[in-house]
C-alpha atoms as one frame of an Amber mdcrd trajectory, in Angstrom:
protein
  -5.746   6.304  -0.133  -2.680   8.042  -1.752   0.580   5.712  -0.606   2.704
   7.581   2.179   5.814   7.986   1.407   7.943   7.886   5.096  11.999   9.038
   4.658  14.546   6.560   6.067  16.298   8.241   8.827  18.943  10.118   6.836
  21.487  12.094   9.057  23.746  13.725   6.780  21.408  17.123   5.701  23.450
  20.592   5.295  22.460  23.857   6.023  22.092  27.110   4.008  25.198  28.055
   5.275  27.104  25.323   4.970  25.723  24.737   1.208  26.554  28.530   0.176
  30.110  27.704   1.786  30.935  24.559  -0.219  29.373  26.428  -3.165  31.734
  29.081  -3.141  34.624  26.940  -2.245  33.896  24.310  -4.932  32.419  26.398
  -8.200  35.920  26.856 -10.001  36.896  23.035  -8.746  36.930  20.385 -11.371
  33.520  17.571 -11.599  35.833  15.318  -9.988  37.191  17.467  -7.032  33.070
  17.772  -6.386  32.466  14.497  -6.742  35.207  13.436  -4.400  34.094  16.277
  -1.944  30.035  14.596  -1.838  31.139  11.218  -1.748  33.414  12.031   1.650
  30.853  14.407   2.252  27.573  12.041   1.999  29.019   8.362   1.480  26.139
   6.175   0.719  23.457   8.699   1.274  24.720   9.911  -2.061  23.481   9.108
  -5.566  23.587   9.856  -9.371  20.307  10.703 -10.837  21.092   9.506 -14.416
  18.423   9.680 -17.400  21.581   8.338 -19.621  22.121  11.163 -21.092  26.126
  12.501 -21.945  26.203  14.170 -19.111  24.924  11.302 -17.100  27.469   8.637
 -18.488  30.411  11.215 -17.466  29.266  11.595 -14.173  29.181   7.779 -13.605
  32.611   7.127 -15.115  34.269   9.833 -12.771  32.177   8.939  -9.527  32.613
   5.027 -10.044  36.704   5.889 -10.450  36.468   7.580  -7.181  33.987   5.100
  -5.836  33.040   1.838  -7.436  30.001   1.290  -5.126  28.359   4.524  -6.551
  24.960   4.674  -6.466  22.882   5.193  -9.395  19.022   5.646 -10.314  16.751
   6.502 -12.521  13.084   7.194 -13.496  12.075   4.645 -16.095   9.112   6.613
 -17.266   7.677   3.830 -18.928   8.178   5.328 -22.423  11.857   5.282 -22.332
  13.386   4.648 -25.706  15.707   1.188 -26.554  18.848   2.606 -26.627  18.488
   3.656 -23.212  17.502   0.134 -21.478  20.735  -0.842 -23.651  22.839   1.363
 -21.881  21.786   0.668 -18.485  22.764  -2.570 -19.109  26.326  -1.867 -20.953
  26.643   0.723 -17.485  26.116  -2.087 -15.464  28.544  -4.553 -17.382  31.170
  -1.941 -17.647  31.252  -0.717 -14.152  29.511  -3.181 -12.230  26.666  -0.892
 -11.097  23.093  -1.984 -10.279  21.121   1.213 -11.576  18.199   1.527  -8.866
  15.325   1.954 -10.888  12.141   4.118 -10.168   8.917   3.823 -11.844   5.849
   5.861 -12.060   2.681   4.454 -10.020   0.645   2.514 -12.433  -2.709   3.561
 -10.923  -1.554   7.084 -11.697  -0.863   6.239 -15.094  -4.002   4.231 -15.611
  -6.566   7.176 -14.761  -4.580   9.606 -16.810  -4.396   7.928 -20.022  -7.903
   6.374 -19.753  -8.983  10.005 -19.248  -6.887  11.702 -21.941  -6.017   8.787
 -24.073  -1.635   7.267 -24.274  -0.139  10.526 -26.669  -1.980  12.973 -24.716
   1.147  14.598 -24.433   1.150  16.342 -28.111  -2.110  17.692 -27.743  -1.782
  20.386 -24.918   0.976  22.047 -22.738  -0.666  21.456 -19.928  -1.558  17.815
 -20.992   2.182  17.289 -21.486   3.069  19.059 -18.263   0.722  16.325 -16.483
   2.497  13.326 -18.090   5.771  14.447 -17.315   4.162  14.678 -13.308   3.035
  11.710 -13.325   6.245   9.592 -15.122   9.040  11.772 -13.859   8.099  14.289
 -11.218   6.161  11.917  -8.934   8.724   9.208  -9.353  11.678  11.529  -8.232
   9.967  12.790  -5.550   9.269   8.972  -4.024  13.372   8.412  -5.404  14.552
  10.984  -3.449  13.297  10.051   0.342  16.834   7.582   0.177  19.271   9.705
   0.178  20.171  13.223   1.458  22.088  14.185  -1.686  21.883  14.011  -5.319
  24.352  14.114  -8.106  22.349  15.926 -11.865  24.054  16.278 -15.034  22.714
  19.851 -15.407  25.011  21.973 -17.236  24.261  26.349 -17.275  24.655  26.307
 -21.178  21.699  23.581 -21.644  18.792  26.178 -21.775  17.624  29.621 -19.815
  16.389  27.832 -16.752  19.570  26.498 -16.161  22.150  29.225 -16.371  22.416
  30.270 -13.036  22.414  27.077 -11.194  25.155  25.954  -8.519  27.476  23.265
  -8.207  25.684  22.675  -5.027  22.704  24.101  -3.654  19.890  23.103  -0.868
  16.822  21.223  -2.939  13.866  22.814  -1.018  11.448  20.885  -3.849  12.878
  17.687  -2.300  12.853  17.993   1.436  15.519  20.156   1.670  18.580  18.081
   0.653  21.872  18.615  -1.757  21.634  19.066  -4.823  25.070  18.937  -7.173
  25.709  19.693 -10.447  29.390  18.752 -10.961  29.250  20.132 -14.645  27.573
  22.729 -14.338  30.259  25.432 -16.057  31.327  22.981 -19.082  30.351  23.108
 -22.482  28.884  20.174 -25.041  32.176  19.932 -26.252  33.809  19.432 -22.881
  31.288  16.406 -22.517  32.241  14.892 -25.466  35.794  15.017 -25.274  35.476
  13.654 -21.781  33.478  10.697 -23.477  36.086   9.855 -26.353  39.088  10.309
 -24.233  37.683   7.799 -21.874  35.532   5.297 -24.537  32.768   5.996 -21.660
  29.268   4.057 -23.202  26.619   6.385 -24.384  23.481   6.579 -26.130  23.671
   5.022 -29.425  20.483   7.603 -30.051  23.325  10.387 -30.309  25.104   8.346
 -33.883  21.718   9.233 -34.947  21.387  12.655 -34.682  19.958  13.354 -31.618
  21.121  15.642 -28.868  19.132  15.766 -25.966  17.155  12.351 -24.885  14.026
  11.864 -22.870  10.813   9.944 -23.958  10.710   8.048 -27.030   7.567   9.838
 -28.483   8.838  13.202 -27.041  12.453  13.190 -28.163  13.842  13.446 -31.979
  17.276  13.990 -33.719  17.672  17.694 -34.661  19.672  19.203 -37.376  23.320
  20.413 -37.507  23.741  23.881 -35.345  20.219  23.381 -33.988  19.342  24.098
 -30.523  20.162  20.278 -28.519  16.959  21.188 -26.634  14.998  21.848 -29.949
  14.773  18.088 -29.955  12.350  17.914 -26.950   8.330  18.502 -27.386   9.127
  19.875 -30.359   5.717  20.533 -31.339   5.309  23.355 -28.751   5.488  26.848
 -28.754   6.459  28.830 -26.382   6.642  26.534 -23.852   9.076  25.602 -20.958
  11.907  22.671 -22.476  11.222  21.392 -19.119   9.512  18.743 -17.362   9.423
  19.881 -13.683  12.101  17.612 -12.823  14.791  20.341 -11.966  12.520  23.163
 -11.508   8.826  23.772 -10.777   6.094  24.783 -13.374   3.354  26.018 -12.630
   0.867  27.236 -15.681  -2.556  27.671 -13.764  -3.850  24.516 -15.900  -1.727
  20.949 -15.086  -2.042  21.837 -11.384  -5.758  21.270 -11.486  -5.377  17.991
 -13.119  -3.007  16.669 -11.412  -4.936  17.378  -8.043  -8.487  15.646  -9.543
  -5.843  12.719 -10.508  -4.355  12.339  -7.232  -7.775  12.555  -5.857  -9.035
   9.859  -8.356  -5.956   7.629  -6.905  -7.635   7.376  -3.606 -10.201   4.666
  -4.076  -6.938   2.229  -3.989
């Protein structure tokens, strides 16, 4: 059968209310004021979901300068490029952080690539909408039962999907619990400045042209002036530069394979 996944008994949940009211209070407050705020706020019941992006790495300087027992996780999808591991570990030497690491069930993984094959990702949407389920969805989902808040990079300038989102806001795809996005109203150039004025480590992918960085076979470097998101699943058009991780996608196709998946999970 499918594993249950039971939450710890987590006491610190907000309301509506009491999210809409921090919201307003906090949106013109800098990353670090809302940091500060969620870390009084939640204390260890808080964490920074980091994929190591730019965004990520600022997020952990500021929060482990507030609070050196931080904590930190992320969704190792399994196809996670180099550089990244590399930086998990220079995050760990530089700040003395032990990133909590989340992986995607391997029985999960096994029935969908021995279906559809290991790239099956760059042959359909809706194929690549089922990977990303099954390595980063699914994962986050199972992550997020330990704590009652979570710290995102997400910034409103990234893409279309994003431009309207909070600094905090009630998660109702996750049970209900905080969501922050500290940087939500700064630019790329805010991040970056933010990086050299503070030699924070990041992504050696970025020397190399890239600007956003997910999967290895997923992500490439894009030219000068490009789109950062132009980068990811590339090969698609028209289609969402999302994975489901932030916000939900449904397309009438990867729905129906993910439920005959999770069904063919069950002889465990």
């Amino acid at each position: 059968m499918e594993e249950q996944i039971v939450r710890p008994a987590l006491s610190l949940q907000m309301d509506e209310l009491e999210a809409g009211e921090a919201a307003v209070e906090l949106d013109d407050k800098e990353p670090q004021e809302v940091i500060a705020w969620a870390i009084d706020r939640f204390g260890s019941e808080l964490a920074i979901c980091s994929s190591f992006q730019a965004e990520g790495c600022v997020l952990i300087d500021m929060a482990a300068k507030i609070d050196p027992k931080i904590r930190v996780f992320t969704i190792d999808t399994s196809r996670t490029p180099q550089e990244t591991y590399d930086l998990i570990d220079k995050v760990r030497e530089r700040y003395g952080i032990k990133t909590e690491i989340f992986l995607p069930d391997t029985h999960l993984v096994e029935h969908m690539t021995t279906k559809h094959g290991n790239n099956l990702f760059y042959r359909d949407v809706d194929l690549r909408l089922l990977c990303c389920q099954v390595r980063k969805v699914l994962p986050l989902r199972r992550a997020l039962m330990n704590y009652s808040a979570w710290v995102t990079g997400l910034r409103r300038d990234q893409w279309a999907t994003r431009s309207n989102i909070r600094k905090i806001e009630i998660d109702h795809d996750h049970g209900a619990i905080v969501k922050l996005a500290p940087l939500a109203d700064w630019t790329e150039e805010e991040v970056w400045d933010y990086i050299r004025a503070n030699d924070v480590p990041y992504n050696a992918l970025y020397d190399k042209g890239y600007k956003s960085i997910g999967c290895a076979p997923c992500t490439r470097a894009v030219g000068e002036g490009q789109d950062p998101r132009s980068g990811r699943w590339w090969w698609e058009t028209g289609a969402p530069k999302e994975c489901g991780m932030h916000c939900s996608i449904e397309t009438g196709g990867f729905e129906h394979e993910l439920a005959a998946l999770l069904g063919n999970g069950k002889h465990r």
